[in-house]
C-alpha positions as CSV (number, residue, x, y, z in Angstrom):
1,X,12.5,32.0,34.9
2,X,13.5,33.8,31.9
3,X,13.5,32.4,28.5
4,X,15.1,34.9,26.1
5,X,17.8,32.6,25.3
6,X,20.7,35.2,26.7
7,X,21.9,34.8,30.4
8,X,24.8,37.1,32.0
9,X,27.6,35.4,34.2
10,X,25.4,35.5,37.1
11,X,22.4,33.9,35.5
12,X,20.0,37.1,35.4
13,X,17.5,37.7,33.0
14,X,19.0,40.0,29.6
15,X,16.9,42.3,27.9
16,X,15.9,42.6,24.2
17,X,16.5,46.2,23.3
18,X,15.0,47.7,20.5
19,X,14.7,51.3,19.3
20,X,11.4,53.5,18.3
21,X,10.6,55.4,14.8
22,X,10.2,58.2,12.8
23,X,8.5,58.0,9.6
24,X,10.3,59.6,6.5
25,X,7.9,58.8,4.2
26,X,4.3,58.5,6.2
27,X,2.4,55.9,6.2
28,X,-1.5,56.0,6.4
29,X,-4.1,53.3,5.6
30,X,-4.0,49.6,6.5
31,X,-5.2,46.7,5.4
32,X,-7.1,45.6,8.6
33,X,-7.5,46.0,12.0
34,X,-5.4,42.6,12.4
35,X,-2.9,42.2,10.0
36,X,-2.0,46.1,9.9
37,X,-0.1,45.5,6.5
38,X,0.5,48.9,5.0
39,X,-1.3,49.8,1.8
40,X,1.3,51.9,0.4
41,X,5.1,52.3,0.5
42,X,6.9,54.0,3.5
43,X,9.8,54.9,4.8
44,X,11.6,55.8,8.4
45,X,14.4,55.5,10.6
46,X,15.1,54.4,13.8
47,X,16.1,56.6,16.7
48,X,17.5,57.1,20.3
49,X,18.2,59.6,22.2
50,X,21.9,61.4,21.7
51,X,23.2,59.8,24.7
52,X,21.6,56.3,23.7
53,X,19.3,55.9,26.6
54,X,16.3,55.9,24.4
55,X,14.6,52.3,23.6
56,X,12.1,49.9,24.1
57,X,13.1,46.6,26.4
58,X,11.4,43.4,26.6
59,X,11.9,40.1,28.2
60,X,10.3,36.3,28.3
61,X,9.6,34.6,31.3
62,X,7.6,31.5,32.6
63,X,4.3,32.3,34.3
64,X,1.6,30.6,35.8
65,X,-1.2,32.4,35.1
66,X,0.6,33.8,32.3
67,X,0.7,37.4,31.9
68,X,1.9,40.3,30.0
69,X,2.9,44.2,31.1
70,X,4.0,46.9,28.8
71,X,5.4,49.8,31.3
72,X,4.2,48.1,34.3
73,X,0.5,47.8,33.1
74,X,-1.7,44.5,32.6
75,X,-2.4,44.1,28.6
76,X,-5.5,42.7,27.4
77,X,-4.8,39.4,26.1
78,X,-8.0,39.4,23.8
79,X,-6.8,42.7,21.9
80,X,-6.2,41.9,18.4
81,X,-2.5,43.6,18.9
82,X,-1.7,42.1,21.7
83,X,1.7,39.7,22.0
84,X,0.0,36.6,23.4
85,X,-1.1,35.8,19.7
86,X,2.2,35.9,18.1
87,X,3.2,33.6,21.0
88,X,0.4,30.8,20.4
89,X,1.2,31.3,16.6
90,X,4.8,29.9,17.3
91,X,3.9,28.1,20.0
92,X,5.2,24.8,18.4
93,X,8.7,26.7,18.2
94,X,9.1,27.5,21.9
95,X,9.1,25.3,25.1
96,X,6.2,25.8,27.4
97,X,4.2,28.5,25.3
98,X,1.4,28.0,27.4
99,X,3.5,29.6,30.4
100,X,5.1,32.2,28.4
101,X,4.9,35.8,29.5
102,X,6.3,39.2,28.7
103,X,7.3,42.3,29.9
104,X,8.0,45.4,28.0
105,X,8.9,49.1,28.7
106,X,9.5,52.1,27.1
107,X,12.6,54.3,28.2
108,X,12.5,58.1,27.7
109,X,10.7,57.7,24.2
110,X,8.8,60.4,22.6
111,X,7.0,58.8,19.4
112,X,7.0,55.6,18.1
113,X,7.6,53.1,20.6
114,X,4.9,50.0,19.3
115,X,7.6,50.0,16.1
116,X,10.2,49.6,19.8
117,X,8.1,47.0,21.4
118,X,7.0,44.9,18.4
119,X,10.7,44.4,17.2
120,X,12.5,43.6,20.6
121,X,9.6,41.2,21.3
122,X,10.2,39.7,17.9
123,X,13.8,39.8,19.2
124,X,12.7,37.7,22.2
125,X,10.7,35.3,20.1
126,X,13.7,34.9,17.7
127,X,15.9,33.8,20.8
128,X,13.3,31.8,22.5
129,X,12.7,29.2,19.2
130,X,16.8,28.8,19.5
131,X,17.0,30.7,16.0
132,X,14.5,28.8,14.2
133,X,12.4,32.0,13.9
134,X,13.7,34.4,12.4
135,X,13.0,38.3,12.3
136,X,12.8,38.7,8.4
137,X,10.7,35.8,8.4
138,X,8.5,37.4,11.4
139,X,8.2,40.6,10.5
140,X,4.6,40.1,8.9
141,X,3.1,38.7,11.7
142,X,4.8,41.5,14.3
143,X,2.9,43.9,12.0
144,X,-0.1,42.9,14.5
145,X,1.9,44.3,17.1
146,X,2.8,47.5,14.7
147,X,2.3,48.2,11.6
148,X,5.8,49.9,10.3
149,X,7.6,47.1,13.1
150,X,10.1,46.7,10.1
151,X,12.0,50.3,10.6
152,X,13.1,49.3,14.0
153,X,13.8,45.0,13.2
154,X,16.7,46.5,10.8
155,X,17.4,50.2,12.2
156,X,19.1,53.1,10.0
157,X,17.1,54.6,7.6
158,X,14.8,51.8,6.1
159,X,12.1,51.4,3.2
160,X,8.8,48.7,3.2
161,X,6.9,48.6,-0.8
162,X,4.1,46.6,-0.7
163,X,5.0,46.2,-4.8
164,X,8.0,44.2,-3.5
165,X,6.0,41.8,-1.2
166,X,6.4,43.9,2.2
167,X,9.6,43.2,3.6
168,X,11.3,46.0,4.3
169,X,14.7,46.9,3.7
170,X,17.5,48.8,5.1
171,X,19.0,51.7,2.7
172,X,21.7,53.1,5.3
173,X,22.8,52.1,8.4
174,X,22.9,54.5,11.4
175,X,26.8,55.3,11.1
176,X,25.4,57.0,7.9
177,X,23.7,59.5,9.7
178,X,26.4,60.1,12.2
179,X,26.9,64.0,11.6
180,X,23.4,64.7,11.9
181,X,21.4,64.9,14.9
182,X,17.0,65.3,15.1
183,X,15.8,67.8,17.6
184,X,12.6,66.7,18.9
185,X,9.9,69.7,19.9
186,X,7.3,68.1,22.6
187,X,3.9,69.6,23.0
188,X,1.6,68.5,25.6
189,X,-1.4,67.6,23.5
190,X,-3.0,64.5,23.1
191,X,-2.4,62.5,20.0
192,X,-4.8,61.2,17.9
193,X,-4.7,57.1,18.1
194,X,-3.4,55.4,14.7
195,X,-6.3,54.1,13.7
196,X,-8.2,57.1,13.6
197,X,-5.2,58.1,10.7
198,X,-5.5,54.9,9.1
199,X,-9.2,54.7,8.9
200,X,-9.9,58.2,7.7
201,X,-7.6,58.8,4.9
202,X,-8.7,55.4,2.6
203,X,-12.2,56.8,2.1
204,X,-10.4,59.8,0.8
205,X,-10.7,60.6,-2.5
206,X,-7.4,62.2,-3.0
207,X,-5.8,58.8,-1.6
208,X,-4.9,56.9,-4.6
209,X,-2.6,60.2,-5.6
210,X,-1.3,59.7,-2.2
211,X,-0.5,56.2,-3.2
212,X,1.1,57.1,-6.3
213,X,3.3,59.9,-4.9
214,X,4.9,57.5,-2.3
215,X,5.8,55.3,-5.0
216,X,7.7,58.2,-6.2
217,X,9.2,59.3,-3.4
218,X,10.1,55.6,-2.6
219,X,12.3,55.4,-6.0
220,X,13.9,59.0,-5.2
221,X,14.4,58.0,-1.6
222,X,16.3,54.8,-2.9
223,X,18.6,57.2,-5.2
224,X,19.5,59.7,-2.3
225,X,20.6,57.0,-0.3
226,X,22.8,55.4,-3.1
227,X,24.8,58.9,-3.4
228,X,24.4,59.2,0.9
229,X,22.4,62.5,0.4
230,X,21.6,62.6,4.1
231,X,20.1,66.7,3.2
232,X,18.0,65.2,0.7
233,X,16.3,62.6,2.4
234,X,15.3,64.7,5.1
235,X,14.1,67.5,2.6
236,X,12.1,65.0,0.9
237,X,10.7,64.1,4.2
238,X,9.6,67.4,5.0
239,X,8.2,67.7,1.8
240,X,6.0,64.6,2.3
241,X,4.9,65.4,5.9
242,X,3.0,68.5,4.1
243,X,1.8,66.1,1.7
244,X,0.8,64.2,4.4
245,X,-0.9,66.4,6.5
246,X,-2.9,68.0,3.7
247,X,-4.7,64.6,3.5
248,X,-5.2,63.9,6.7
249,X,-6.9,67.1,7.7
250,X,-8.8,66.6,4.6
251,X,-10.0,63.6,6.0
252,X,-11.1,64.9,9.4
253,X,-8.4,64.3,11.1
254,X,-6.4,66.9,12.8
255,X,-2.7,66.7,14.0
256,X,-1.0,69.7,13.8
257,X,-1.5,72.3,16.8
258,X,-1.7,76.0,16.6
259,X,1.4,75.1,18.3
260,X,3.3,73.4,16.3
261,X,2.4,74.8,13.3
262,X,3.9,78.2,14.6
263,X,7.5,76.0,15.6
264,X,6.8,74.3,12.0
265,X,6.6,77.8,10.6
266,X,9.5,79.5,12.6
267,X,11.8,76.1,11.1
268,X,11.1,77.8,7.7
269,X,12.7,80.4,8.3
270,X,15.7,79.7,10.3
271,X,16.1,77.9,7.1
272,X,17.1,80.8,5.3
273,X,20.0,81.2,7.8
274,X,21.0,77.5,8.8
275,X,20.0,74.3,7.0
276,X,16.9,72.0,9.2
277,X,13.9,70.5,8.0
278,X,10.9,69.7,10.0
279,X,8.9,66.2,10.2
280,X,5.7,65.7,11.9
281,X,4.3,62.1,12.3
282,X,1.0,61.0,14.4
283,X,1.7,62.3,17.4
284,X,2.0,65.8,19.0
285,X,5.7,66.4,18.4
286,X,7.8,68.5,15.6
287,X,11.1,66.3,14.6
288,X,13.9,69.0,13.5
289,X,17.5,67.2,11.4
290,X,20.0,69.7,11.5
291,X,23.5,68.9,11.1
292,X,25.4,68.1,14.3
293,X,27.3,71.7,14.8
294,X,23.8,73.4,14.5
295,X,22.4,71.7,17.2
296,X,22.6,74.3,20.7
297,X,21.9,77.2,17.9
298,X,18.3,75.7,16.8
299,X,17.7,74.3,20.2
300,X,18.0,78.3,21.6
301,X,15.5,79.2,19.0
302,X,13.0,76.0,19.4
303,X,13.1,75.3,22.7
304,X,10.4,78.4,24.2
305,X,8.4,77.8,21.6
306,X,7.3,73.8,22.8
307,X,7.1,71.9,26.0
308,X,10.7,70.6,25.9
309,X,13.4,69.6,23.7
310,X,15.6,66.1,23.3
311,X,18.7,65.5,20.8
312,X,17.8,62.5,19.2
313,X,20.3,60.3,16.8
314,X,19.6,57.2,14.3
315,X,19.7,54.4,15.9
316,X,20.6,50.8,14.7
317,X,18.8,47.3,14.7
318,X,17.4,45.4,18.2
319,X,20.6,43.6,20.1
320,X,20.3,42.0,23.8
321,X,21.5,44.0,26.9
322,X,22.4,43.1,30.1
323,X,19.9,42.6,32.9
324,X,18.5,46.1,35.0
């Protein structure tokens, strides 16, 4: 039986949909293995694929034993990230907790996807208390799920400040961004996990300048988004990603590929010919904005230097779909 609180005409189970991230303006160091609340501002967007078959879905259902997949695998219930938590947290809001169980999949996504599956379960949880919870007033807690859950609960281009208690907000919606597109450069590496990010670059003593240029960032990222400077907020995200990276590979930890630095560098100068910018996050991937018209030109010039290329798009806040 499902339990997300939306039913189609024929009684099948709907889907909560939610979309994965890309950070604008990083975000390294934690609070705690548990909590996961962010020690410094951030920034990112949410994002699907151009065709808008990119997401993260999730669904409730009654289960005895209960039980909970994410793409089809058994999740350890103990984990301090895991779901079943957040369920016996609100358990008091939702009929037969003790039965409640979960499945979640990611569709086609390339980076990001906990920020996917945090939200559309929060999405779930919001439906399954009939409204009484809701995702504003969850977001801290999904932050055990992910820690930057907050850019895909509200979509568009986003902002979390720790100054301003943690909830994040939205600066633009995704029809903002609607003439821009963000070619996506795979490489087949493995990624380093999170935590290795998170728990290297606090004992670095260049971090409380980190700290102090997001703040900085944060207020110019707030003024480019006033005046819709779609350019500039992706030039101050490349800029940051440098910044970013600089740290982190001074703190051991290495995420930029021979690879990708080449693509990284080859961005710089089709610059000089066609306006792009390059982001790079956690994982083994080189994000490229470009305005829309650009596009096929920068994906014929990308595309042999990586293991494969997706148009991506911003993407808007978690909604219910029908069932599969």
């Amino acid at each position: 039986m499902q339990i997300t609180g939306r039913m189609d005409p024929k009684g099948q189970a709907n889907w909560a949909v939610a979309y994965p991230t890309i950070g604008i303006i990083l975000l390294g160091g934690i609070s705690d293995p548990m909590r996961r609340r962010p020690l410094h501002l951030s920034a990112g967007i949410a994002y699907t694929s151009d065709d808008g078959r990119t997401m993260v879905r999730t669904r409730l259902f009654y289960a005895s034993p209960r039980r909970g997949t994410v793409n089809g695998a058994e999740i350890d219930a103990s984990s301090p990230r895991s779901p079943f938590r957040l369920i016996d947290r609100y358990a008091k809001y939702i009929d037969g907790a003790e039965r409640v169980s979960f499945e979640s999949e990611n569709v086609n996504v390339i980076s990001g996807s906990s920020d996917g599956a945090a939200a559309a379960f929060g999405l779930c949880l919001s439906s399954a208390s009939g409204g009484s919870l809701s995702l504003a007033e969850m977001e801290d807690d999904l932050r055990m799920i992910s820690e930057s859950v907050g850019r895909s609960l509200f979509g568009g281009l986003t902002i979390t400040d720790p100054d301003k208690g943690l909830r994040t907000e939205r600066l633009l919606d995704a029809r903002d961004f609607s003439q821009y597109r963000i070619i996506a450069c795979r490489f087949s590496e493995k990624r380093n996990p999170s935590d290795a990010i998170h728990s290297s670059v606090v004992r670095n003593s260049g971090y409380q300048k980190r700290v102090e240029s997001t703040r900085e960032k944060g207020r110019t990222l707030r003024e480019l988004a006033a005046s819709r400077d779609i350019e500039g907020i992706f030039e101050l995200a490349m800029g940051d990603t440098d910044e970013y990276h600089r740290l982190v590979e001074a703190s051991g930890v290495h995420v930029i590929t021979d690879g990708m630095r080449a693509l990284m560098s080859r961005v710089r100068e089709l610059r000089r010919e066609v306006w792009c910018t390059y982001i790079v996050t956690g994982g083994t991937n080189v994000f490229v904005p470009a305005r829309k018209g650009d596009v096929p030109e920068l994906v014929s010039a990308l595309e042999p230097m990586c293991s494969g290329v997706e148009v991506l798009r911003v993407a808007g806040p978690p909604h219910f779909s029908g069932p599969s």
